[in-house]
C-alpha positions in Angstrom: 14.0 6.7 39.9 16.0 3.7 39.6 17.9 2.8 36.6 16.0 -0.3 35.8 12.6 2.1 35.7 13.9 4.4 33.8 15.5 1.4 30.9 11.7 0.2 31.6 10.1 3.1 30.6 12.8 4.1 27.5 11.5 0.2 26.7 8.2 1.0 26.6 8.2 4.4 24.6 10.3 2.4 22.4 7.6 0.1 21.6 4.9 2.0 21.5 6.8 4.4 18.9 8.3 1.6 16.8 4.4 0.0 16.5 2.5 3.5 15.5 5.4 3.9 12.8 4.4 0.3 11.7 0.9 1.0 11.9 1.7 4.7 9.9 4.2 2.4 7.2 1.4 -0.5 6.5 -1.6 2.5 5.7 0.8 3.7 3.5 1.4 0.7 2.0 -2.4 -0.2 1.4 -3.3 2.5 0.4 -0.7 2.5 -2.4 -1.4 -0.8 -3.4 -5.5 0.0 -3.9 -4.1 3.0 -6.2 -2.6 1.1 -8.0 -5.5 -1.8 -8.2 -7.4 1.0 -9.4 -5.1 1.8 -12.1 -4.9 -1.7 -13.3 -8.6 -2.1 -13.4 -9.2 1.5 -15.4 -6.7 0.1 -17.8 -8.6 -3.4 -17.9 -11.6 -1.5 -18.5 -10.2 0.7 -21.7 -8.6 -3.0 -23.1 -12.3 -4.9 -22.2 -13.7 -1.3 -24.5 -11.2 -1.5 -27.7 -11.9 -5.3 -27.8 -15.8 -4.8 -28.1 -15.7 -1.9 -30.6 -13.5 -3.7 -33.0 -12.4 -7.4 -31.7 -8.8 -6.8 -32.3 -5.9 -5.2 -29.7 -4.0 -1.8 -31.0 -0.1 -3.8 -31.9 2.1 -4.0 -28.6 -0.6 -5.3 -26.5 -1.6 -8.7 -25.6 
């Protein structure tokens, strides 16, 4: 092997690492953020609930 084909391929490995640890980082990511959309829409809900059963927020919350 020369030593451009063997810089080549260390290129290419390179790459193709560096975009599955992208691809592994960004499902992370997203799948963080939906937990935490869920979150914020269970505690929506619970605020939507106290407001109906008596029309007025528990102090501290706006």
């Amino acid at each position: 092997m020369k030593y451009y084909d063997k810089m080549s391929l260390i290129t290419k490995w390179f790459l193709i690492l560096s975009l599955v640890i992208m691809m592994l980082l960004g499902a992370t990511v997203l799948k963080h953020r939906n937990e935490v959309q869920e979150n914020v829409d269970i505690r929506e809900e619970k605020l939507a609930k106290i407001r109906l059963s008596d029309g007025n927020l528990p102090k501290g919350i706006t």
